[in-house]
C-alpha positions as CSV (number, residue, x, y, z in Angstrom):
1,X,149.4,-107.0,-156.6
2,X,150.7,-110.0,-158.9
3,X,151.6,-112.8,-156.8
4,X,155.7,-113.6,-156.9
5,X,156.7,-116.3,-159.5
6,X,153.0,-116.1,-161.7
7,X,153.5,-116.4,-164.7
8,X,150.2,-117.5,-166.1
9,X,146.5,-115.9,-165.9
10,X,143.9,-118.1,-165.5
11,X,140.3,-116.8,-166.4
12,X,137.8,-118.0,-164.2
13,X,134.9,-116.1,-166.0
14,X,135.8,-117.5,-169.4
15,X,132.3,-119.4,-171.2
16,X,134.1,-122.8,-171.6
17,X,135.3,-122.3,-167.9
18,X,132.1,-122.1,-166.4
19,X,130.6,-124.7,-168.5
20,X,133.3,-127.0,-167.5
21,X,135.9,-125.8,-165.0
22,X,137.6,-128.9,-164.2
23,X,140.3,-128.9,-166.1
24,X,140.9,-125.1,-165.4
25,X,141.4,-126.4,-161.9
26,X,143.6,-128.9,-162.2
27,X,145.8,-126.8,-164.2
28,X,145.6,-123.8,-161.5
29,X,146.2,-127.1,-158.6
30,X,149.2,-128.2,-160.6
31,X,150.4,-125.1,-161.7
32,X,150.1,-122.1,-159.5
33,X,147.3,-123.6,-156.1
34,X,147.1,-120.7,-154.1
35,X,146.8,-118.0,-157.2
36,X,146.1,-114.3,-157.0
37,X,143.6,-113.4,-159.8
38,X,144.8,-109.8,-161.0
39,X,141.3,-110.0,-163.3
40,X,139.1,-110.3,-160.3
41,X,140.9,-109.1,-157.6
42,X,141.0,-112.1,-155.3
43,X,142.9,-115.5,-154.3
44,X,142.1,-118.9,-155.1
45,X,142.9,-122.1,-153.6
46,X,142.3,-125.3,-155.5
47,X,144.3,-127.9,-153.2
48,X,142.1,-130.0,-151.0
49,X,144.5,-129.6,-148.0
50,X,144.6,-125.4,-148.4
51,X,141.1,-125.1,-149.0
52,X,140.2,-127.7,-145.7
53,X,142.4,-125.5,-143.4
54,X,141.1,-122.2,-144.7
55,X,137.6,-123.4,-143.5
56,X,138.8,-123.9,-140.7
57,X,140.9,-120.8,-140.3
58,X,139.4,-118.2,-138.1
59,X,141.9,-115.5,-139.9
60,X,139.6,-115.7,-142.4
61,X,136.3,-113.9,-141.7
62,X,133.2,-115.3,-143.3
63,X,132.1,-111.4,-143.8
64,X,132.4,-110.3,-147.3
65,X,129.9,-107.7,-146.8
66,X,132.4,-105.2,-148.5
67,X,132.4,-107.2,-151.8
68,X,128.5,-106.3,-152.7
69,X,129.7,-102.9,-152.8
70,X,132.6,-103.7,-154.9
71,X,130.3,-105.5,-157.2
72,X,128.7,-102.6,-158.3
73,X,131.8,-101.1,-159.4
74,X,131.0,-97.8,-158.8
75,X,127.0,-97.3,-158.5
76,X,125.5,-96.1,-155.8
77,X,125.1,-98.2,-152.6
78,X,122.0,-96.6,-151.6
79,X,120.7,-99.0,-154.5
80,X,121.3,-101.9,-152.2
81,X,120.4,-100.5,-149.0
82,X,117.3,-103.0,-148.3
83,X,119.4,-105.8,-149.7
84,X,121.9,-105.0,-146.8
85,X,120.0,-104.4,-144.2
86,X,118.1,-108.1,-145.0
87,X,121.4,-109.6,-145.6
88,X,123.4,-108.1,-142.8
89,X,122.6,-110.3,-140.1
90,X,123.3,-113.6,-142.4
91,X,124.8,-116.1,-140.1
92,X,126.3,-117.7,-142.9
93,X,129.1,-114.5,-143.0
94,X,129.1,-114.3,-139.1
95,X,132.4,-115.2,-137.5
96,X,132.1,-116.7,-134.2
97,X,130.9,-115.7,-131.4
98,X,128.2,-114.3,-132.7
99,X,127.9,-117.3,-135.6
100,X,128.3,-119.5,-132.7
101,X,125.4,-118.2,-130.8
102,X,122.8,-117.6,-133.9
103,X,124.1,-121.1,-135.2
104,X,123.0,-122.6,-132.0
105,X,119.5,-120.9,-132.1
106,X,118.7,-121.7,-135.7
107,X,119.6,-125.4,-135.2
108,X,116.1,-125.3,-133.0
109,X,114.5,-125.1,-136.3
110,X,116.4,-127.9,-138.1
111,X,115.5,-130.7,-135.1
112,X,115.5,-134.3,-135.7
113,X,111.2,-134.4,-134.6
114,X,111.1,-131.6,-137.3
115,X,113.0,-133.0,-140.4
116,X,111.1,-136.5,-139.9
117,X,107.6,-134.4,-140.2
118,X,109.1,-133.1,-143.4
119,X,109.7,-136.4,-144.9
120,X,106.2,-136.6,-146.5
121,X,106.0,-133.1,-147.7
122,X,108.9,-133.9,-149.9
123,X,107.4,-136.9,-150.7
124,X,103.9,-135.5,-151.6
125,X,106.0,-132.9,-153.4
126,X,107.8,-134.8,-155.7
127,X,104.6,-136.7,-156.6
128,X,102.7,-134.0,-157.7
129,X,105.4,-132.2,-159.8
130,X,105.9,-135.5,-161.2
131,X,102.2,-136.1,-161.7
132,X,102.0,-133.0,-163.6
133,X,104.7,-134.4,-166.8
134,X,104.1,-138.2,-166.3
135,X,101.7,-138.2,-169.5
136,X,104.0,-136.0,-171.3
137,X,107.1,-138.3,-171.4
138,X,109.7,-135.5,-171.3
139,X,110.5,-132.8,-169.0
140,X,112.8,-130.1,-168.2
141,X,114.2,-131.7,-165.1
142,X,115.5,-127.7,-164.2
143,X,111.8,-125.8,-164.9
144,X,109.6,-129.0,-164.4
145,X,111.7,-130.4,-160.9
146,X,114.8,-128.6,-159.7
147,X,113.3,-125.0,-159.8
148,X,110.3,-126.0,-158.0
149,X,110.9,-128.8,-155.6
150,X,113.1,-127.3,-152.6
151,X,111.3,-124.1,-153.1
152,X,107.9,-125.5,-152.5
153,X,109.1,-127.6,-149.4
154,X,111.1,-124.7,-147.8
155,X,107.5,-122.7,-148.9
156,X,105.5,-125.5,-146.9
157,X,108.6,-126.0,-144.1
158,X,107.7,-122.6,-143.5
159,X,104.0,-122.7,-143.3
160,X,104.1,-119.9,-145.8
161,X,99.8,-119.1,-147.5
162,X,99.7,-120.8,-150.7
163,X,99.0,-117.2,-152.9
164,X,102.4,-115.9,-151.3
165,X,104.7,-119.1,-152.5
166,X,104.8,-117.9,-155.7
167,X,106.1,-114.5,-155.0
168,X,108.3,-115.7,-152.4
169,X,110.7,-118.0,-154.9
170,X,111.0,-115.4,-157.3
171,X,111.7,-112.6,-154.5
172,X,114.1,-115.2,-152.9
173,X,115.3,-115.9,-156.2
174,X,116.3,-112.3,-157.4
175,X,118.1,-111.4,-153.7
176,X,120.1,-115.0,-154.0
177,X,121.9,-114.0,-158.0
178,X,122.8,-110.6,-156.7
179,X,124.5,-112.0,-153.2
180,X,125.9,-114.7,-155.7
181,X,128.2,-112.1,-157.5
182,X,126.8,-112.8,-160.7
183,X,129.1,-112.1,-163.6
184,X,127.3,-109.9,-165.7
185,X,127.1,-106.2,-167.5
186,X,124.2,-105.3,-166.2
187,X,125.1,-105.3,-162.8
188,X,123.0,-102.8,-161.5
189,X,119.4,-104.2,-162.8
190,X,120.1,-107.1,-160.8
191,X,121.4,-105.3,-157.7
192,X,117.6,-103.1,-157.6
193,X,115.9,-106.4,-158.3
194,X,117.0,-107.6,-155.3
195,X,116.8,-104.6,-153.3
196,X,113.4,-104.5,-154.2
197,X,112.8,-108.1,-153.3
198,X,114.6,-107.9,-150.2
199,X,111.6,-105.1,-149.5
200,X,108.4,-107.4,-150.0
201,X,110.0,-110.5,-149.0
202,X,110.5,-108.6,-145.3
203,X,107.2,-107.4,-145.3
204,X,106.0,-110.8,-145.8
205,X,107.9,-112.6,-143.5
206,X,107.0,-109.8,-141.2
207,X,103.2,-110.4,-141.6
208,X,103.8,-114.2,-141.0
209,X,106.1,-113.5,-137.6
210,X,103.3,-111.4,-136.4
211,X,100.7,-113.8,-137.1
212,X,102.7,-116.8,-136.1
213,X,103.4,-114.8,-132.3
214,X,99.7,-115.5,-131.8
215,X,99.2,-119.0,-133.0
216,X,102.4,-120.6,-132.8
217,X,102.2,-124.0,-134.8
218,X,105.1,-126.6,-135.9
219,X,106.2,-124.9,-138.7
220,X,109.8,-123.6,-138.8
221,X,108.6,-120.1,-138.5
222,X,106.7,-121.0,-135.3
223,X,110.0,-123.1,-134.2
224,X,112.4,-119.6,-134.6
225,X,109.8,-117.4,-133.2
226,X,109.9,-119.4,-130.0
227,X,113.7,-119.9,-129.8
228,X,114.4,-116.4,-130.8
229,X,111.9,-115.5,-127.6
230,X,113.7,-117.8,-125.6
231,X,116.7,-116.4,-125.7
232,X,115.6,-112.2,-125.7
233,X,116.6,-112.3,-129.5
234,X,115.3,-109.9,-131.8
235,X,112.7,-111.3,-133.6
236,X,113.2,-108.6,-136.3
237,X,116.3,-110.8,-137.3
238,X,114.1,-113.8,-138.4
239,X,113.5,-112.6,-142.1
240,X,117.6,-113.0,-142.5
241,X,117.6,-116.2,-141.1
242,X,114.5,-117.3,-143.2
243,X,116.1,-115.7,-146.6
244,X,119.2,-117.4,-145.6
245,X,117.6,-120.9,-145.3
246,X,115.4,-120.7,-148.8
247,X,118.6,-119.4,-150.6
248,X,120.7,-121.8,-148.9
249,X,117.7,-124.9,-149.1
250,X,116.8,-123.6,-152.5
251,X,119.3,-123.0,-154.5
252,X,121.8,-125.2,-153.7
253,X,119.5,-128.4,-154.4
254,X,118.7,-126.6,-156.8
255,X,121.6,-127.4,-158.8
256,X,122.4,-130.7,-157.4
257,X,119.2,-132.2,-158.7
258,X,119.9,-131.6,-162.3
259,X,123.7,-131.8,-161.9
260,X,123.3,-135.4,-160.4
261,X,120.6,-136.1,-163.0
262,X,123.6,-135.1,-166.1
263,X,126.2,-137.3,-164.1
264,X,123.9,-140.8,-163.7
265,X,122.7,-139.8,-167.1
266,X,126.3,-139.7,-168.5
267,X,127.7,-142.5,-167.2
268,X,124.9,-145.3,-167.8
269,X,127.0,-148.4,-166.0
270,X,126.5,-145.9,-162.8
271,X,123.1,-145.4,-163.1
272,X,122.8,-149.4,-163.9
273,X,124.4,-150.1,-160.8
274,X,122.4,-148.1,-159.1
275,X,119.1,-149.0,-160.6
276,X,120.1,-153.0,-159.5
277,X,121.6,-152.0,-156.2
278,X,119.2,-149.3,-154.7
279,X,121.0,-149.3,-151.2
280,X,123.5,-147.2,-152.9
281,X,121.6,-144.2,-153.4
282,X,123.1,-142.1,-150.2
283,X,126.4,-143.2,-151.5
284,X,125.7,-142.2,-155.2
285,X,124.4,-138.7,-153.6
286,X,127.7,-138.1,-151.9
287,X,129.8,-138.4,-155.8
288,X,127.0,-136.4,-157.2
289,X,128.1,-133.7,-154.5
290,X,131.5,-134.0,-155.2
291,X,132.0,-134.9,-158.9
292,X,129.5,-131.8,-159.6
293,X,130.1,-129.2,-156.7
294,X,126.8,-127.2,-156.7
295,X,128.4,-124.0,-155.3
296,X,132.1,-124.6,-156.2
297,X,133.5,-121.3,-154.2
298,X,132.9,-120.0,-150.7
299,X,134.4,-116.5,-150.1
300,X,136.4,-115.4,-147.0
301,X,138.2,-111.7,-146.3
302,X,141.9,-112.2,-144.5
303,X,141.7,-110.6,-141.3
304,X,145.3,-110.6,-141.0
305,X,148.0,-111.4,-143.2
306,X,148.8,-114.8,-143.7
307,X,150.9,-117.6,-145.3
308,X,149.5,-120.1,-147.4
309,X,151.2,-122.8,-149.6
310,X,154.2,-120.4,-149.5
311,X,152.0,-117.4,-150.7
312,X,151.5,-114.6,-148.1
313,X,148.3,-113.5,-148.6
314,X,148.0,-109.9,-147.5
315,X,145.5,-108.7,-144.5
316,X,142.2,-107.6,-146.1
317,X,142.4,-110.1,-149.4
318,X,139.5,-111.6,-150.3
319,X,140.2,-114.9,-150.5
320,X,138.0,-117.9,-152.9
321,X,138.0,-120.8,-151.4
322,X,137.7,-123.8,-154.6
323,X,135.4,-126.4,-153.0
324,X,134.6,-127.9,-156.5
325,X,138.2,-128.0,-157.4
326,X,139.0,-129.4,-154.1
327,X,137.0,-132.2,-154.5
328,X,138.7,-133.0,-157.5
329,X,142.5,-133.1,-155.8
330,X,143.9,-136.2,-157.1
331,X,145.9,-136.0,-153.4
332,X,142.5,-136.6,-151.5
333,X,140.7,-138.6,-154.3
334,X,142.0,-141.8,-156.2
335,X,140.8,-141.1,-159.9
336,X,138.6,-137.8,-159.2
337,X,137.6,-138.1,-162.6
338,X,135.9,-140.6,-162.2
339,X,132.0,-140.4,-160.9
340,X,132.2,-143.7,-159.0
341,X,128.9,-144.2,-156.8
342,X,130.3,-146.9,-154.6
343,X,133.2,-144.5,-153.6
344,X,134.3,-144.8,-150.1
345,X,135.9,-143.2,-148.1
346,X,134.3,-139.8,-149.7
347,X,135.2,-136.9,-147.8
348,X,133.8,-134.6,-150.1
349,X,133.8,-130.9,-149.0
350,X,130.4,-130.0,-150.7
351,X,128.7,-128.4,-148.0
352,X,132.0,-126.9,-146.3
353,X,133.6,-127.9,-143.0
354,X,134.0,-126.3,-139.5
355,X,131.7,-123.9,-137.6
356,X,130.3,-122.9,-141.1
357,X,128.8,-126.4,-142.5
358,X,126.0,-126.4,-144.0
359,X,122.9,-125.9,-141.8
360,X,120.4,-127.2,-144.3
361,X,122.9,-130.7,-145.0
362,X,120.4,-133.0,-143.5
363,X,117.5,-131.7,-145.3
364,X,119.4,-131.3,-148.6
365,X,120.2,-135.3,-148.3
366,X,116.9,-136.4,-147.5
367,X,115.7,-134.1,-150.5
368,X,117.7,-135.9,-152.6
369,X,117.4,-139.0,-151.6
370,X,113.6,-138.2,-151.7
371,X,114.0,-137.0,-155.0
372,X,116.0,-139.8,-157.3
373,X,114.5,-142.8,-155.6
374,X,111.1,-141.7,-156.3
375,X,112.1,-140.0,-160.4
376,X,113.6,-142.9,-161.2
377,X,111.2,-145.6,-159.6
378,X,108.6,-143.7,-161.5
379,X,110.6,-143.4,-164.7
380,X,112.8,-146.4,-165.0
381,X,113.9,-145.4,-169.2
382,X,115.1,-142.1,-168.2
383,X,117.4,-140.6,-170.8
384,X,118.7,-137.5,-172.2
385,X,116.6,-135.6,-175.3
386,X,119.0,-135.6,-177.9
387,X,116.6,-133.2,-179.6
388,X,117.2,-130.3,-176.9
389,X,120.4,-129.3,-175.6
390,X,121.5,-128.3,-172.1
391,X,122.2,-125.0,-171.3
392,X,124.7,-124.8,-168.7
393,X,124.7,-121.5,-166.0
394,X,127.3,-119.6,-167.2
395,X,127.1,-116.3,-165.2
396,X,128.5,-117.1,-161.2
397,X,130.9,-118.7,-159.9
398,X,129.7,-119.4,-156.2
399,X,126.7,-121.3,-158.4
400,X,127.0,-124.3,-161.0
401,X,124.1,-126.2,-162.5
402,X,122.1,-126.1,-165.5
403,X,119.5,-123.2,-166.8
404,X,117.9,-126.2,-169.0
405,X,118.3,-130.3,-168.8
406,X,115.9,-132.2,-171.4
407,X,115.0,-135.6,-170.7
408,X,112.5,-137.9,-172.3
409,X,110.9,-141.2,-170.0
């Protein structure tokens, strides 16, 4: 099905593409913005203004359940049936009502009381990672901070035992690169690694549920358990919502701790300004969000056909929607090229728009802002290791950050 009028392939997947895929985009915005890719079977939309409505289009379903079996091209789907059943009541590709009413439920866990009491777990957090490299003078912000840091505070949000945490991230971290439709050959080693980790991570948050039922605390666990009851929910469904947070929580941050790490790092008058003007730092968060989109595309399946930017997009596409190219639309952004901290207005579409915005947004701020105030307070002379290089992800494109990001203090 090769859109009318295309005259150029654009390939998304390409090494240098995923390393950088900024100037892919504004070719694809400039040339051809709402672009059928015959490669990988779906349409893209790089424009600011196409990509804001189709957020808030509800012709567009936020289930793309049928894609994990297309990603196995061909294997069995009996290899994923645990990933499924764990995944299949994720809000997140819910369309309303139903989004509406678990939406509504898991905002009792996400309260204002409750995101205040976390403030000084990710403060104690943050110290003790950073503790553990402050005699070193160098670190991997990814392994040393990135990796660890939103894991460990979702781990302690959840009041999950300390000898589970550890098996936790990497069980959460094996079902999130599979729903992530990783590009890779060896699709189906990653698709039983996350079956299998959809198994134990169940059983554990089963074992906590059951526990929690008798000795309800102020944990986030406790907090679902008792709106869940409240509102005759199954209680069976809280593993999805939990997965759904940590993925979400974890591995989103993530990525936006290294990738605003490269961007202050890059452009030293930035990080200057920021260093003399601390009041800036929510502000310079917001550019890190957009000038280095941590999950660039947000997938949506056309429940009936419709017309976008001229193109008619046929009932049943699956449809990309470019959040990272988006906010990079010269149309909505004066100089997008720019990583400007004291931007304003910046109406960045980093953790979506409409019924679907991010539910973890608040925490993932005060993360953040937990996070740089506190790295670079502690070490002031920050700067890259010229002795190590980066190693950029190169294998999704609903993720972007770094596997590796040197630094020396």
């Amino acid at each position: 099905m090769l859109a009318e009028h295309q005259t150029t392939a654009f390939d998304l997947l390409a090494p240098a593409s995923l390393a950088n895929p900024y100037p892919l985009y504004k070719q694809m915005r400039e040339t051809d913005p709402v672009y059928y890719s015959e490669a990988n079977g779906f349409w893209v939309l790089t424009r600011y203004s196409d990509v804001e409505d189709a957020l808030r289009d509800d012709r567009l379903s936020a289930d793309r359940s049928s894609l994990f079996a297309s990603q196995l091209g061909g294997l069995d789907l009996g290899i994923i049936q645990n990933f499924l059943k764990l995944t299949g009541n994720f809000m997140i590709e819910k369309d309303p009502p139903e989004h509406t009413r678990m939406r509504k439920i898991a905002n009792q866990g996400f309260t204002a009381r409750a995101l205040e009491s976390w403030r000084s777990i990710i403060q104690d957090t943050t110290d003790r990672l950073l503790d553990r490299v402050q005699d070193r003078h160098q670190m991997d912000i990814v392994a040393d901070l990135s990796v660890p840091l939103p894991a460990l505070i979702i781990a302690d949000i959840f009041g999950v035992p300390e000898k589970d945490r550890g098996n936790l991230i990497e069980w959460a971290v094996d079902i999130g690169t599979f729903w992530g439709a990783p590009a890779t050959d060896n699709i189906g080693a990653v698709a039983r690694k996350a079956d299998r980790s959809a198994v134990l991570f169940t059983e554990l948050m089963q074992e906590i549920i059951a526990e929690r039922q008798h000795n309800l605390g102020t944990d986030m666990i406790s907090l679902l358990i008792s709106a869940y009851t409240e509102n005759g929910m199954n209680l069976e469904q809280i593993p999805s919502l939990c997965i759904l947070i940590l993925n979400a929580g974890h591995l989103t941050t993530t990525d936006l701790i290294p990738n605003g790490v490269n961007a202050l790092l890059s452009h030293p008058e930035q990080l200057q300004k920021l260093k003399d003007n601390p009041a800036l730092l929510n502000s310079a968060i917001e550019e890190m969000i957009r000038f280095d989109t941590p999950a660039p595309f947000l997938f949506r399946i056309a429940k009936e056909t419709l017309t976008v930017g001229g193109k008619k997009i046929p009932a049943g596409s699956v449809v990309a929607l470019g959040l990272g190219a988006a906010n990079h639309d010269p149309a909505k952004f004066q100089s997008p090229e720019i990583f400007d901290i004291t931007r304003s207005p910046n109406e960045h579409i980093g953790f979506g728009q409409g019924v679907h915005f991010c539910l973890g947004a608040v925490l993932a701020r005060m993360e953040l802002s937990i996070c740089f105030s506190t790295l670079f307070r502690r070490m002031p002379n920050l700067h890259f290791d010229r002795d190590l290089s980066a190693v950029i992800k190169h294998t999704s494109l609903v993720f972007k950050g770094f596997e590796t990001l040197a630094v020396k203090f």
